[in-house]
Structures are given as C-alpha cells and as structure tokens.
C-alpha positions as CSV (number, residue, x, y, z in Angstrom):
1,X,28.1,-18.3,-22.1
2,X,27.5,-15.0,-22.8
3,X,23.9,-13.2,-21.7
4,X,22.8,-10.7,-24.7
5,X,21.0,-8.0,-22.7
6,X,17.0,-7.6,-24.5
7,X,17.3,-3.5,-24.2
8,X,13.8,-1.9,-24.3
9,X,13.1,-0.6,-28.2
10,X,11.6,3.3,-28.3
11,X,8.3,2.3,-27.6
12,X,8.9,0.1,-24.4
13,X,11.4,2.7,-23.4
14,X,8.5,5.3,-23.7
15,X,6.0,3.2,-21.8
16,X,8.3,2.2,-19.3
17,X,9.4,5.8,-18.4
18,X,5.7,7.3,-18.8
19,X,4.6,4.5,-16.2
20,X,7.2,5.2,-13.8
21,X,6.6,8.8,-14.2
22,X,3.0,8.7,-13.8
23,X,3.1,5.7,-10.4
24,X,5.8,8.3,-8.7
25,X,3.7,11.7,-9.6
26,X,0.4,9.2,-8.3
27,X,1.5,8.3,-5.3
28,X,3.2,11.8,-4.5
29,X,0.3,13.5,-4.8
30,X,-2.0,11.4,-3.1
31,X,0.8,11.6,-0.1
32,X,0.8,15.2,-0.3
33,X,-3.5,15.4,-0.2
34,X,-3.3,12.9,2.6
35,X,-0.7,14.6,4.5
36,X,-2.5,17.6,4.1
37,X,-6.4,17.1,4.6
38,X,-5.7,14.4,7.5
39,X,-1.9,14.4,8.9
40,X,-1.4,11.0,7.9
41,X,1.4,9.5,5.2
42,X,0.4,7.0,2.7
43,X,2.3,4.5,4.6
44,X,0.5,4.9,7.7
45,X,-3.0,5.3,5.9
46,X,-2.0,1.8,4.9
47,X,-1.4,0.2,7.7
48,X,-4.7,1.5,9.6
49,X,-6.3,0.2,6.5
50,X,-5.1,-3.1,6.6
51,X,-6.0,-3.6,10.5
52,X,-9.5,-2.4,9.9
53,X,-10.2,-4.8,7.3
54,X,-8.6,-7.8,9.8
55,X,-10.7,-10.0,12.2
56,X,-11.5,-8.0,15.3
57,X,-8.8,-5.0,13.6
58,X,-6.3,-7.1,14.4
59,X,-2.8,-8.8,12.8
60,X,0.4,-10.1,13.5
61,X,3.0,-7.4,12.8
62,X,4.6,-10.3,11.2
63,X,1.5,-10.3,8.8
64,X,0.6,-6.7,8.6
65,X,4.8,-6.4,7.5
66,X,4.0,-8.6,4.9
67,X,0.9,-7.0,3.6
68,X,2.3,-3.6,3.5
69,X,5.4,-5.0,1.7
70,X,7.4,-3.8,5.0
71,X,10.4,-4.8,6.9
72,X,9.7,-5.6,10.0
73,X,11.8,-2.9,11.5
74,X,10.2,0.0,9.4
75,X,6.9,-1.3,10.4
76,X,7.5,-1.5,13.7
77,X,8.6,1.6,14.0
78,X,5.9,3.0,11.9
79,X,3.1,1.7,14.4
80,X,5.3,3.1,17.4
81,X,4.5,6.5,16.0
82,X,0.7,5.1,15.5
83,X,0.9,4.1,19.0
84,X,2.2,7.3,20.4
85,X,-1.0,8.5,18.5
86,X,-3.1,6.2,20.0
87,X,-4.7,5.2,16.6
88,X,-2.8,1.6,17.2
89,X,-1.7,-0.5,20.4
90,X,0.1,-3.9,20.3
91,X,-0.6,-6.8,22.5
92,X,1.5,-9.7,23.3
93,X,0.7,-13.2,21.9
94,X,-0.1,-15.7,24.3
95,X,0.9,-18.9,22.3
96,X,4.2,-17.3,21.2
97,X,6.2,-15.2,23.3
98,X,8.1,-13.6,20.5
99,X,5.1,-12.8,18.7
100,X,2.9,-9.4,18.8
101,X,-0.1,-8.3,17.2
102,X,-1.3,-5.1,16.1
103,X,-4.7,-3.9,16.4
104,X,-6.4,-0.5,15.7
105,X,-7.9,1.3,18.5
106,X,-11.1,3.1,18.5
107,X,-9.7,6.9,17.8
108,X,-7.5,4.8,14.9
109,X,-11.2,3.7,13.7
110,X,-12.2,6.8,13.7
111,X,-9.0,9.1,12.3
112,X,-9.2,6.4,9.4
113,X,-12.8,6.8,8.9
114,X,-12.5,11.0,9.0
115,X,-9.1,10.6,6.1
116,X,-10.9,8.0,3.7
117,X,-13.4,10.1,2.2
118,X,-10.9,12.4,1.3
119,X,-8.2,9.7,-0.3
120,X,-11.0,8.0,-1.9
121,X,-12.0,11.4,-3.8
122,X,-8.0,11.9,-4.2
123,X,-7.9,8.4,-6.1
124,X,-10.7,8.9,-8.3
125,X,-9.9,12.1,-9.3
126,X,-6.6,11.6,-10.3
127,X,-6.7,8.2,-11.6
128,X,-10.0,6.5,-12.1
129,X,-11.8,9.8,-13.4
130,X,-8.8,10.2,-15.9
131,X,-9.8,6.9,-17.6
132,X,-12.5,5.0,-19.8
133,X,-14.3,2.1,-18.7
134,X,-11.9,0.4,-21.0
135,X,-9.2,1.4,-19.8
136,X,-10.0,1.0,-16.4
137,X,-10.5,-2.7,-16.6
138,X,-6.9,-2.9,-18.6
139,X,-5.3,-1.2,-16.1
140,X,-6.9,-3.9,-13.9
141,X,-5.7,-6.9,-16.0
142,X,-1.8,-5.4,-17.1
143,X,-1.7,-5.1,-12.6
144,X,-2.8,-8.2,-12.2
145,X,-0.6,-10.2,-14.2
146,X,2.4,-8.3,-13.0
147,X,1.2,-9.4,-9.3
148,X,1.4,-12.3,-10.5
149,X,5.1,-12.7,-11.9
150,X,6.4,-10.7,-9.3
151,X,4.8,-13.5,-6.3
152,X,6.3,-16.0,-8.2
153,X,2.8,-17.4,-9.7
154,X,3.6,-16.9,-13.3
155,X,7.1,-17.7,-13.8
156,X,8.7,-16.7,-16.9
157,X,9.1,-19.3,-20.0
C-alpha cells in the first residue's frame, strides 16, 4: 500500500512557517529578557515555577520532569545547578528509596518572586499586548486542542 503524503498548500505552508517563526523569536526573546533582568533561563524559571505552585513547593523529580516536558537526566542536572544556587534542594523519599523530591527553598521563593514581575511584563508585551480580545481567546482555543492531540486525548479520525 502506498501512503500519498498530504503536503501543506501555500496557505498552510505560510501559517505553519509564520508560527514557527513567531514561537522560536517568542521564546528567544523572553530567554534573552529573563537571562538578562534576573540571571535565570527560561528553563529554570520553569521549574521554580512549577515547585512553587506544588503542595508545600514540593514534587517528585519524576513529576516535575514530566511537567516541564524533561528527561529526567536534563532535569536533574538542571536542579543540580538550582541547588548549587540554593534556590532548590532535594530530599530523599521515605517510602521509596529510589525516589527524590524537589522542593524550592526560601531564597528560590524569593529569586522567583524578584524575576516574575519582569517575565510577566515580558509576556504581555510581546504577546498578549500584540493581540485583540479575539484573538486572544483563539489563540487560547487553536493551543488547546493541539494539547489535546498531542496527549493523546483527541486522536485523529
């Protein structure tokens, strides 16, 4: 059997290159501000995010790997640096000897709390302030159902 390959007409081809373009230039750009106002990648902003919004700042590193879409190697060399910092410890788990959790200190409360302001102003200004109401709320929706395929909650027909 012999798979006919569905290539993207002008239009999709436009769209798809303008979103890449304008994710990669995104994210760049808000890793460049970040960087720059508060010494901290994207990646790492993430991951003190994600513990501050956890019970008592605290997850698995199994769980925070899978939350920042991480192996578990990268992330657990990411919160060794976050360590060395002291923005992040790791504590053993008692019911499973194998098993670690990650939790955000104090000082990694606070460095988060000092770099938000400035990535929250980053996103708005160069994404939500770029768009209507409208827009907004399809940008929302088009995300969302991507999410969606991509967990496996939609397949395709």
């Amino acid at each position: 059997m012999v798979v006919m390959t569905r290539w993207l007409d002008d239009d999709e081809q436009r769209t798809w290159r303008a979103f890449l373009a304008a994710t990669r230039s995104l994210m760049t750009t808000l890793d460049r501000e970040l960087h720059s106002q508060a010494g901290l990648s994207h990646a790492y902003y993430e991951i003190l995010v994600r513990l501050s919004e956890a019970p008592e700042r605290t997850l698995r590193m199994s769980e925070l790997a899978e939350a920042t879409d991480s192996s578990r190697s990268r992330l657990s060399h990411a919160v060794a640096r976050l360590e060395a910092t002291g923005w992040v410890q790791r504590e053993d788990c008692a019911t499973d000897r194998r098993g670690q959790f990650a939790v955000l200190t104090e000082a990694g409360f606070t460095a988060l709390a000092d770099a938000a302001p400035g990535h929250v102003e980053g996103v708005r200004r160069h994404l939500f302030d770029q768009l209507t109401p409208d827009q907004i709320e399809q940008l929302r929706r088009i995300s969302e159902v991507v999410i969606a395929h991509l967990d496996g909650n939609n397949p395709p027909s």
